[in-house]
N, CA, C and O atoms as CSV, one atom per row, in Angstrom:
chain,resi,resn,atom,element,x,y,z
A,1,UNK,N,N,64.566,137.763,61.124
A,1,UNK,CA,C,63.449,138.027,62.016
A,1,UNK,C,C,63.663,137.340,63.364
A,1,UNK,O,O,63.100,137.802,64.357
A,2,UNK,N,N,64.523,136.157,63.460
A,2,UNK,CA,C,64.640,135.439,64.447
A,2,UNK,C,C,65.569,136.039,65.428
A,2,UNK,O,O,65.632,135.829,66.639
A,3,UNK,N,N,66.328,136.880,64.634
A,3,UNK,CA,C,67.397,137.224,65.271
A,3,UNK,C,C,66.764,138.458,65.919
A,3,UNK,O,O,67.050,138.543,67.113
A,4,UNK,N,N,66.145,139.234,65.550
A,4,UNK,CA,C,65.500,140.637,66.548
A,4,UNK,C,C,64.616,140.210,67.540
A,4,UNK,O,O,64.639,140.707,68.665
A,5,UNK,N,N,63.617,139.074,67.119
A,5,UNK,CA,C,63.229,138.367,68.175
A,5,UNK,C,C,64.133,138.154,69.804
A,5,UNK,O,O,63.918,138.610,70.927
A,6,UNK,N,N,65.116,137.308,69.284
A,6,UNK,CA,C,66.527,136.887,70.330
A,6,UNK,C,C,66.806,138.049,71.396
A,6,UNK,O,O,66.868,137.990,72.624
A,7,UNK,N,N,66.960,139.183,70.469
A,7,UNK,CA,C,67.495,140.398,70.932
A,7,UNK,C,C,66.293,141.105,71.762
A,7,UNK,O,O,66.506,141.756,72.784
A,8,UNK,N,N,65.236,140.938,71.302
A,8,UNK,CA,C,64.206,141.292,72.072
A,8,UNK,C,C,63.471,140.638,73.401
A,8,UNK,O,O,62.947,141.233,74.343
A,9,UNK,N,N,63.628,138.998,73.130
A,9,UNK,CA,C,63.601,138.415,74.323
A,9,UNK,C,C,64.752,138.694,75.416
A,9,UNK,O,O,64.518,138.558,76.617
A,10,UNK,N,N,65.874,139.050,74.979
A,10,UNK,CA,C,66.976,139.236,75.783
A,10,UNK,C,C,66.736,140.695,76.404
A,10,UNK,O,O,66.268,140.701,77.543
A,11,UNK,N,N,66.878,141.368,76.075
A,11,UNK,CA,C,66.682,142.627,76.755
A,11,UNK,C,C,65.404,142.497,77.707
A,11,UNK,O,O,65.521,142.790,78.897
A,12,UNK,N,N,64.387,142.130,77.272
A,12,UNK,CA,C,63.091,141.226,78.323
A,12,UNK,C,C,63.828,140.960,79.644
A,12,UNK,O,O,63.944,141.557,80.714
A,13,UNK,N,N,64.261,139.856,79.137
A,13,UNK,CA,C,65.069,138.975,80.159
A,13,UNK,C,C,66.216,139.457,81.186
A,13,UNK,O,O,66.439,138.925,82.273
A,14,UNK,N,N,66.920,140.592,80.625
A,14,UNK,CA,C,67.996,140.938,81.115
A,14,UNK,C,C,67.185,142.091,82.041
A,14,UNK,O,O,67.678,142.330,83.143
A,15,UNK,N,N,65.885,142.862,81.619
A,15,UNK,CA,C,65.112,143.467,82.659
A,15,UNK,C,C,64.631,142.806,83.597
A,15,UNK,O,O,64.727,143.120,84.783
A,16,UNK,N,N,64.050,141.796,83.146
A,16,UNK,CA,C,63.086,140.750,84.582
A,16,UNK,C,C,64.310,140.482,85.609
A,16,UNK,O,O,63.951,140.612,86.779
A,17,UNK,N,N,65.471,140.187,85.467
A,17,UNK,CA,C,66.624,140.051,86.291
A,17,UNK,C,C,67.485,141.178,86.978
A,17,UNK,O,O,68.000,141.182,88.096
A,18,UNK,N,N,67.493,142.253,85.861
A,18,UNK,CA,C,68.110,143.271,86.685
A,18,UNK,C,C,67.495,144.643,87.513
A,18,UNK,O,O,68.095,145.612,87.978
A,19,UNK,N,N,65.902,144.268,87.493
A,19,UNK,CA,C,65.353,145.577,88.078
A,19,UNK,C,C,65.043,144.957,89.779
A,19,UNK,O,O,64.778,145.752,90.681
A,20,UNK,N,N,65.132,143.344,90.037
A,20,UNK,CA,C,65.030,143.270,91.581
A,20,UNK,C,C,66.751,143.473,91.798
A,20,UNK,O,O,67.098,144.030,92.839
A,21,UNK,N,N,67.952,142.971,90.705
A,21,UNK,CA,C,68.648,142.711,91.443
A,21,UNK,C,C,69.445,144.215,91.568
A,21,UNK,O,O,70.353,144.264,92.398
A,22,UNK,N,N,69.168,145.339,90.843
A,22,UNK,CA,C,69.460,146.825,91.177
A,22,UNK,C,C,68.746,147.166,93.016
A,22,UNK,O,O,69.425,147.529,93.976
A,23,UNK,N,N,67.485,146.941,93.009
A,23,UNK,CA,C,66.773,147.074,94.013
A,23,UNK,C,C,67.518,146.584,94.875
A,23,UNK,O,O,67.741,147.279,95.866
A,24,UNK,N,N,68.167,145.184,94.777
A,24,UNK,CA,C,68.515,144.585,96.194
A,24,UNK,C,C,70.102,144.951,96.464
A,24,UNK,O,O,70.758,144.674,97.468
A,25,UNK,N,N,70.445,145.514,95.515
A,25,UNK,CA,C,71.785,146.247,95.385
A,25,UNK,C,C,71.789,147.355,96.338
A,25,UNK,O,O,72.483,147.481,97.347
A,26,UNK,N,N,70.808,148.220,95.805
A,26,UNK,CA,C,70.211,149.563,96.729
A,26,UNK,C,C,70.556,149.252,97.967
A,26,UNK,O,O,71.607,149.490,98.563
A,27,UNK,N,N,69.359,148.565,98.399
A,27,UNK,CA,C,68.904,147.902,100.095
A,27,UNK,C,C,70.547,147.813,100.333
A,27,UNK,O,O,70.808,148.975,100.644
A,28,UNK,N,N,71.496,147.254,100.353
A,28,UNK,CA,C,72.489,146.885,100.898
A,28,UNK,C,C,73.220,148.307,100.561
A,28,UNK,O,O,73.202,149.174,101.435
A,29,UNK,N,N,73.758,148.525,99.515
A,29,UNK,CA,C,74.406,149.699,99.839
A,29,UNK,C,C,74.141,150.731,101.273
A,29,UNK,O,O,74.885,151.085,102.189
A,30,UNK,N,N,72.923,150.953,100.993
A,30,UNK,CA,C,72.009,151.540,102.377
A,30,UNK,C,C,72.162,151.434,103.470
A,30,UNK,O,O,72.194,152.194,104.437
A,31,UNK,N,N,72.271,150.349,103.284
A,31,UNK,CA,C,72.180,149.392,104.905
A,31,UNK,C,C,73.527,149.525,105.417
A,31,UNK,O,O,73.666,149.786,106.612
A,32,UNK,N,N,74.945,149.320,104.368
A,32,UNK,CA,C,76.115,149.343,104.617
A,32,UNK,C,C,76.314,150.769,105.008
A,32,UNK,O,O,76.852,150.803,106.114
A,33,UNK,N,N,76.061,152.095,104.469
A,33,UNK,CA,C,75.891,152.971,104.531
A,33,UNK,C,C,75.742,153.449,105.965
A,33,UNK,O,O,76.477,154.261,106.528
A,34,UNK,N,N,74.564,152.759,106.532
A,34,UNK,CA,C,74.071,152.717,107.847
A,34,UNK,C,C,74.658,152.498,108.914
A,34,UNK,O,O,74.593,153.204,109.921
A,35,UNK,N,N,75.276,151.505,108.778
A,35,UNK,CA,C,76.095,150.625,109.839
A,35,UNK,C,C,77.428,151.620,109.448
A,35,UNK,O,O,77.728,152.126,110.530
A,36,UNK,N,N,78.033,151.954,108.779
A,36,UNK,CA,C,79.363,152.536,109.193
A,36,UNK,C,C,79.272,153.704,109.235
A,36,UNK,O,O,80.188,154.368,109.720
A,37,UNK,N,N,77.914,154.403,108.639
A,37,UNK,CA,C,78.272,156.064,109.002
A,37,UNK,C,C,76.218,156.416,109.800
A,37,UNK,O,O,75.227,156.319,109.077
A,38,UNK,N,N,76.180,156.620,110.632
A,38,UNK,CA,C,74.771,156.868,111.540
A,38,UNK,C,C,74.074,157.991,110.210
A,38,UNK,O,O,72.992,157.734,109.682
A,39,UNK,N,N,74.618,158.789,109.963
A,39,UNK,CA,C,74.210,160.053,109.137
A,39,UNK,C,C,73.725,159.654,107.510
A,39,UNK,O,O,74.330,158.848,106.803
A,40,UNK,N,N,72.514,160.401,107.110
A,40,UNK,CA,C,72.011,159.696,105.750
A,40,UNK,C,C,73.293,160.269,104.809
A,40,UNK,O,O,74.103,161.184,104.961
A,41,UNK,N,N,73.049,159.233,103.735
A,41,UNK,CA,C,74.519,159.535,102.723
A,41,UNK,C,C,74.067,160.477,101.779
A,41,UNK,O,O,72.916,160.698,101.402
A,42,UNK,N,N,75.279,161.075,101.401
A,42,UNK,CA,C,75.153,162.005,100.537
A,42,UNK,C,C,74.138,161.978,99.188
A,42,UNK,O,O,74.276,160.935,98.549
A,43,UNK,N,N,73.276,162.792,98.699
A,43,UNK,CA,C,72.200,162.354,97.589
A,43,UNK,C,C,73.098,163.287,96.278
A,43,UNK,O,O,72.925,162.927,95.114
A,44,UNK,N,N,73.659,163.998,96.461
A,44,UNK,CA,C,74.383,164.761,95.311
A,44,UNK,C,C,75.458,165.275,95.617
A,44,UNK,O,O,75.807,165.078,96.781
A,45,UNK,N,N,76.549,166.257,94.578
A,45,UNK,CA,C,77.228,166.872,94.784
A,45,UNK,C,C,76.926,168.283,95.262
A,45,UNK,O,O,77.687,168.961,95.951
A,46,UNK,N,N,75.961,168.575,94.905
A,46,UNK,CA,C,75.875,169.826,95.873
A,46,UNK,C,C,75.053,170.203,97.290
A,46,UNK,O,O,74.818,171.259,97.878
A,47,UNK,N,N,74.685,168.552,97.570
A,47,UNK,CA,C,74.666,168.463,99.160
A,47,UNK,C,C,74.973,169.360,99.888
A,47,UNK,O,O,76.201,169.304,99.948
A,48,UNK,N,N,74.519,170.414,100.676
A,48,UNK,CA,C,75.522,171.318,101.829
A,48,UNK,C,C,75.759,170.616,102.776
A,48,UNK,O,O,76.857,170.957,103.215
A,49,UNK,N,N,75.268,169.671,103.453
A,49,UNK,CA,C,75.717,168.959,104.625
A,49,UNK,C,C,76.434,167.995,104.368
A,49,UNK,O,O,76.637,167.445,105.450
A,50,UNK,N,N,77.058,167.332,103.400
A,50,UNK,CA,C,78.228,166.513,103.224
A,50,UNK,C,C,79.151,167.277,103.156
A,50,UNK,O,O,79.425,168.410,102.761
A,51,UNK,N,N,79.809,165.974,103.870
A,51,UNK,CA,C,81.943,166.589,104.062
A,51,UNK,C,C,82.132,166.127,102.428
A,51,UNK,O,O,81.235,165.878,101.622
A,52,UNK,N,N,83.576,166.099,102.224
A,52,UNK,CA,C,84.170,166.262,100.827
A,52,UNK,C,C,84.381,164.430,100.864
A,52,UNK,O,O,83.929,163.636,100.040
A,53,UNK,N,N,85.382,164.055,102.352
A,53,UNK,CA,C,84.905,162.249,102.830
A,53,UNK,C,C,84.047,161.785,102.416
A,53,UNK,O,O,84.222,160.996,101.487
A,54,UNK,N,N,82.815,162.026,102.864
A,54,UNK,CA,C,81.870,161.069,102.599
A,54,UNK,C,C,80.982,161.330,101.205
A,54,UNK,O,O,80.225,160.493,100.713
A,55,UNK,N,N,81.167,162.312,100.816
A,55,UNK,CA,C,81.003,162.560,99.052
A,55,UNK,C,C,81.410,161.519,98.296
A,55,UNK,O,O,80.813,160.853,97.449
A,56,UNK,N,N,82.874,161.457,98.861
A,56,UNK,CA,C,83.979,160.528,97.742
A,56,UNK,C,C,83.159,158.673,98.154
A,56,UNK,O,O,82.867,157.683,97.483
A,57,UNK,N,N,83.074,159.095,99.713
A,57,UNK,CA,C,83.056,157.628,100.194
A,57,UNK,C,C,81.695,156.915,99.536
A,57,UNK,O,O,81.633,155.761,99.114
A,58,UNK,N,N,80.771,157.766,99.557
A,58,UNK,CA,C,79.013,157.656,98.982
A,58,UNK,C,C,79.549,157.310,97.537
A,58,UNK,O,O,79.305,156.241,96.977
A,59,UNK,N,N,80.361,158.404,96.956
A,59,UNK,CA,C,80.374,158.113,95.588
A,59,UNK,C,C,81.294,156.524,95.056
A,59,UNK,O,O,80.816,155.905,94.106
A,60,UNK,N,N,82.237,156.131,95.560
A,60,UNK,CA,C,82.786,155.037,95.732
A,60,UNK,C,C,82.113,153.891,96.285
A,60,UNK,O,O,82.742,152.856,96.062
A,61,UNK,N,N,81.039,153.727,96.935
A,61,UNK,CA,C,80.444,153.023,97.801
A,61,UNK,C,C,78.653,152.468,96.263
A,61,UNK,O,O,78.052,151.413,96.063
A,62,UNK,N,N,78.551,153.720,95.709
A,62,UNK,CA,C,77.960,153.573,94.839
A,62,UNK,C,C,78.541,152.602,93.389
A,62,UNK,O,O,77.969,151.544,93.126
A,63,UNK,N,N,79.216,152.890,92.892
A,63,UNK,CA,C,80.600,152.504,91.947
A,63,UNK,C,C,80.543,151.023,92.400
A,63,UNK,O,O,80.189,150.362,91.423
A,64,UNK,N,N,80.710,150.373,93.285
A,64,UNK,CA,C,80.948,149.287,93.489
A,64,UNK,C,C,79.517,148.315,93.099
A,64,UNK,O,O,79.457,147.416,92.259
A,65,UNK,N,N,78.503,148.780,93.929
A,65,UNK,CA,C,76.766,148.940,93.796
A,65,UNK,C,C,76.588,148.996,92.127
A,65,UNK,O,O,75.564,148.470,91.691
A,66,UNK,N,N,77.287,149.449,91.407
A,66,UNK,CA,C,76.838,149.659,89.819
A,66,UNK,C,C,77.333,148.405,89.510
A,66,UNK,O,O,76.749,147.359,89.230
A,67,UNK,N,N,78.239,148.619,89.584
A,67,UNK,CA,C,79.703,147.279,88.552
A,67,UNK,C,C,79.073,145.828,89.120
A,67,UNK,O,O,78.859,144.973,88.260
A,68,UNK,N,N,78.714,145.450,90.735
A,68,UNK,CA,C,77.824,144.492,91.453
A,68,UNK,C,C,76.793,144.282,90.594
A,68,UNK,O,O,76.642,143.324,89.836
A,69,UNK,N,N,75.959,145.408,90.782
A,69,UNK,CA,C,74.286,144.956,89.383
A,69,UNK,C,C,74.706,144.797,88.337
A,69,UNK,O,O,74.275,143.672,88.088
A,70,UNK,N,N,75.356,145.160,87.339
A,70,UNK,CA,C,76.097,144.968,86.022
A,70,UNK,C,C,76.240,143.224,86.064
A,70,UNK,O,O,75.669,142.464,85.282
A,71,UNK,N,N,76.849,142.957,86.811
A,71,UNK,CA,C,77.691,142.066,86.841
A,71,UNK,C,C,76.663,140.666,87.223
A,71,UNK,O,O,76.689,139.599,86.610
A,72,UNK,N,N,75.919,140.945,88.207
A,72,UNK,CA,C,75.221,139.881,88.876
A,72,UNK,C,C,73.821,139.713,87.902
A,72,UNK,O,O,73.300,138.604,87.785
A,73,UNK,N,N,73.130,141.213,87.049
A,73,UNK,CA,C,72.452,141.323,85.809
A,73,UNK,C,C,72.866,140.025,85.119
A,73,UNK,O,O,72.328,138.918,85.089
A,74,UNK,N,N,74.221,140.599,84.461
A,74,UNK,CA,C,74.805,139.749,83.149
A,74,UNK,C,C,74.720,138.750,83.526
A,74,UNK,O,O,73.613,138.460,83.073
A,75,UNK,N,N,75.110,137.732,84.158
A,75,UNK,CA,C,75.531,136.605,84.751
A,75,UNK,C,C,74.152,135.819,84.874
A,75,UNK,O,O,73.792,134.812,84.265
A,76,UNK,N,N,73.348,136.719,86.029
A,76,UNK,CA,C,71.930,135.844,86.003
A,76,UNK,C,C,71.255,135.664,84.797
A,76,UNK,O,O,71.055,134.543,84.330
A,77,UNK,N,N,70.769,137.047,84.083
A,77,UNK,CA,C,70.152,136.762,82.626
A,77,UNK,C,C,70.821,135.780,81.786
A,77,UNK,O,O,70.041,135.166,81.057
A,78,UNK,N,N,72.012,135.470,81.686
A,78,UNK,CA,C,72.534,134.426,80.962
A,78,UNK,C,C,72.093,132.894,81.635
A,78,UNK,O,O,71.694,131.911,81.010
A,79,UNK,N,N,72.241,132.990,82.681
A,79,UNK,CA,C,71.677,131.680,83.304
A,79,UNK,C,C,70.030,131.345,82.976
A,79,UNK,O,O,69.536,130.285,82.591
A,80,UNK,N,N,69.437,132.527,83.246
A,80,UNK,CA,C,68.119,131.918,83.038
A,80,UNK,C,C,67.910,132.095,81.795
A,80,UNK,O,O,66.956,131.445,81.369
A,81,UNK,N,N,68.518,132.818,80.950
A,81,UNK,CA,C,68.368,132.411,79.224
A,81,UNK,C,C,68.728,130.692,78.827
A,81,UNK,O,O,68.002,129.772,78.449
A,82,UNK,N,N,69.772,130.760,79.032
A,82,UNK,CA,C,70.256,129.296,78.812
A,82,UNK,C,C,69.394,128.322,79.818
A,82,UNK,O,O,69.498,127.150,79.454
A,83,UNK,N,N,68.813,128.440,80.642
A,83,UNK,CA,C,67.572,127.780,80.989
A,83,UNK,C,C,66.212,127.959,80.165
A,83,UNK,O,O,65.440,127.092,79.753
A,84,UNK,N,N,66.175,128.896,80.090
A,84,UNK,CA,C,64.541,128.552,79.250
A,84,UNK,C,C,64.797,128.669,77.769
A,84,UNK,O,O,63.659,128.718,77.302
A,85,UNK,N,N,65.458,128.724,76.991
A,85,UNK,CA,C,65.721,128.926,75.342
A,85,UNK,C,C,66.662,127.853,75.411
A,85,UNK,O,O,66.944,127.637,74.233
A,86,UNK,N,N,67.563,126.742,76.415
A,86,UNK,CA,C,68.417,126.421,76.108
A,86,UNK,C,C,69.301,126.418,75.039
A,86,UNK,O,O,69.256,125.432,74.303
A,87,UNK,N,N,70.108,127.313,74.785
A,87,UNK,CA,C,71.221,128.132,74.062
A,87,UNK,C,C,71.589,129.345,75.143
A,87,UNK,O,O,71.108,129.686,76.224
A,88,UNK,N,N,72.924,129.930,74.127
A,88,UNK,CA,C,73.542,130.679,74.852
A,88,UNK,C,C,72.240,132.077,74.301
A,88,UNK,O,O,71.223,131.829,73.653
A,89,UNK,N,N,72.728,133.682,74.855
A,89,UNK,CA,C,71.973,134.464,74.319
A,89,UNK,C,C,72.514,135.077,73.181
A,89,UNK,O,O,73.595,134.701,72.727
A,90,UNK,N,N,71.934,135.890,72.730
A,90,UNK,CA,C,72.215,136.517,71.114
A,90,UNK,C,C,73.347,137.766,71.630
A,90,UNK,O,O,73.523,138.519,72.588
A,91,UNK,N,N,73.775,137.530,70.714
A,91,UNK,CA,C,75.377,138.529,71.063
A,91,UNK,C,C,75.407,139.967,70.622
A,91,UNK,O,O,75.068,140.084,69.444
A,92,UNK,N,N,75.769,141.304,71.334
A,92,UNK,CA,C,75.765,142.606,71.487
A,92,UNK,C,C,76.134,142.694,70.717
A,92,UNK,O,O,77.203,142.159,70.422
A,93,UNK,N,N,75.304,143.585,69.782
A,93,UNK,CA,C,75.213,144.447,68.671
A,93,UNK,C,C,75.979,145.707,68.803
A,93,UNK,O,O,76.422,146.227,67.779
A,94,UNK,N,N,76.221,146.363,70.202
A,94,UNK,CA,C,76.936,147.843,69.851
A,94,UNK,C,C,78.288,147.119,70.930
A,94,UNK,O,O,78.822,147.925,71.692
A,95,UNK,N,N,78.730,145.833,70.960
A,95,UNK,CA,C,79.612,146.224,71.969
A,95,UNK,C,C,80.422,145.933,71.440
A,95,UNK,O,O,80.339,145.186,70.465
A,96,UNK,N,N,82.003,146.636,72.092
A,96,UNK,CA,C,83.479,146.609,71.067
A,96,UNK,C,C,84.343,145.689,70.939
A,96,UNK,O,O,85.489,145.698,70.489
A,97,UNK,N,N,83.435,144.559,71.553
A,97,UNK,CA,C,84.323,143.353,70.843
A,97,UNK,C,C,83.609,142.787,69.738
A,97,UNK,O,O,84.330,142.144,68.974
A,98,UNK,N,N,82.107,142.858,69.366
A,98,UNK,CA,C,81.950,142.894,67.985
A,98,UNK,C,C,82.422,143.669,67.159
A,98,UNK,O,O,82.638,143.091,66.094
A,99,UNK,N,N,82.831,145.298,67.153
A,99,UNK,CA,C,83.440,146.065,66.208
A,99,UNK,C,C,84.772,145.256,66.106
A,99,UNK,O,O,85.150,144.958,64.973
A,100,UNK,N,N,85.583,144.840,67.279
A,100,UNK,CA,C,86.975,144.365,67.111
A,100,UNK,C,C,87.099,143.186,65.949
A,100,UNK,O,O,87.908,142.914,65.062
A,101,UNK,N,N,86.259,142.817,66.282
A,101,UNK,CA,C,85.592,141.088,65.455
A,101,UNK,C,C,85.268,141.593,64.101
A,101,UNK,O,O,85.549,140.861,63.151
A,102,UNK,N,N,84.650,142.879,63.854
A,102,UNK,CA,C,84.088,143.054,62.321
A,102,UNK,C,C,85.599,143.846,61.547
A,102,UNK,O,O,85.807,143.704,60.342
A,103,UNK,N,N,86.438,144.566,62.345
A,103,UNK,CA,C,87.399,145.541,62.134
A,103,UNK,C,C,88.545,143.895,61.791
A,103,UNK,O,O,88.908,143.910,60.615
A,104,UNK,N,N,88.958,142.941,62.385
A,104,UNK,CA,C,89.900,141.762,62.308
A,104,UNK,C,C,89.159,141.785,60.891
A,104,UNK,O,O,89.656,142.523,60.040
A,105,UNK,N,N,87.548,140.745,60.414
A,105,UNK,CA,C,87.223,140.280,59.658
A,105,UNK,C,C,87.516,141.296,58.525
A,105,UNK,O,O,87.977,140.858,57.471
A,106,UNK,N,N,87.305,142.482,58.654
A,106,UNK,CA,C,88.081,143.313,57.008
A,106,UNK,C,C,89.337,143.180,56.890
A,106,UNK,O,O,89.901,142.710,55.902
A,107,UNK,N,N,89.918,143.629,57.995
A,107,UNK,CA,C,91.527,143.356,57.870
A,107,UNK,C,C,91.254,142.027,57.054
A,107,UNK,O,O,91.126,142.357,55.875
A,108,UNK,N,N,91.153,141.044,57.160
A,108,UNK,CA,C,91.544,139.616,56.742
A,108,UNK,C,C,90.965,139.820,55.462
A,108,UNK,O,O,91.683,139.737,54.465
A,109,UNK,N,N,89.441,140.143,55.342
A,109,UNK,CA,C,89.106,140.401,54.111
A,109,UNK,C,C,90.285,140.941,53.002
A,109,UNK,O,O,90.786,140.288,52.086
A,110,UNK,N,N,90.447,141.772,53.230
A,110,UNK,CA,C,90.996,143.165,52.563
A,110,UNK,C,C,92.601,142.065,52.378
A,110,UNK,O,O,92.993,141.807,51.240
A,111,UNK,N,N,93.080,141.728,53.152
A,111,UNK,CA,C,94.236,141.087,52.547
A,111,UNK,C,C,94.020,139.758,52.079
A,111,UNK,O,O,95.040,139.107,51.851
A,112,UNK,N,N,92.688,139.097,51.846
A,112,UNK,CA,C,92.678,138.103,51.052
A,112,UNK,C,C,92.274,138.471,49.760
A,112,UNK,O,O,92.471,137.614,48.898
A,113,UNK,N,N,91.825,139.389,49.450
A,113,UNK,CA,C,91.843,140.067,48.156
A,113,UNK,C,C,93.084,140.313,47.334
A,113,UNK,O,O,93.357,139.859,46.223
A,114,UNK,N,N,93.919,141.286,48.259
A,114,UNK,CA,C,94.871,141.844,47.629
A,114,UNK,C,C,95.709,140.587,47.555
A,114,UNK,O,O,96.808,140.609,46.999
């Protein structure tokens, strides 16, 4: 029970941190956007007034803007977890270094049997 708790405060937590810092991600992309090209950036691929350039460049310019919030998300929510729960946070349930971790632990299983 403690443990869905964990998982539930965390995802909490990892929202309270990553919905200003997406926002402030935005603002700058924008802004960068601004300053090197006068013209609003592309909103889709089937834009008619974007060149094929600034498609790629919007779409690349975005990409960076994702992997940035990802990144500055993870990082902060861990900080302010380990500030207010002092501990680390509860560890990803679908991600593939737990499968790697459960896939090793049979291997090992499986040949300490045999």
């Amino acid at each position: 029970m403690a443990n869905i708790v964990g998982k539930i405060g965390w995802r909490i937590t990892t929202l309270a941190v990553g919905i200003p810092v997406g926002i402030a991600v935005k603002k700058v992309i924008d802004r960068a956007w601004s300053v090197a090209r006068p013209d609003r950036p592309p909103r889709g691929a089937k834009d008619p007034n974007a060149s094929f350039g600034d498609a790629v460049s919007w779409a690349a310019l975005s990409a960076a803007g994702v992997a940035v919030t990802q990144l500055a998300t993870t990082k902060g929510a861990r900080t302010l977890w380990r500030k207010l729960v002092g501990a680390e946070p509860p560890p990803f349930a679908n991600s593939k270094s737990d499968k790697v971790e459960t896939d090793e632990e049979a291997a090992e299983a499986e040949t300490t049997v045999a």
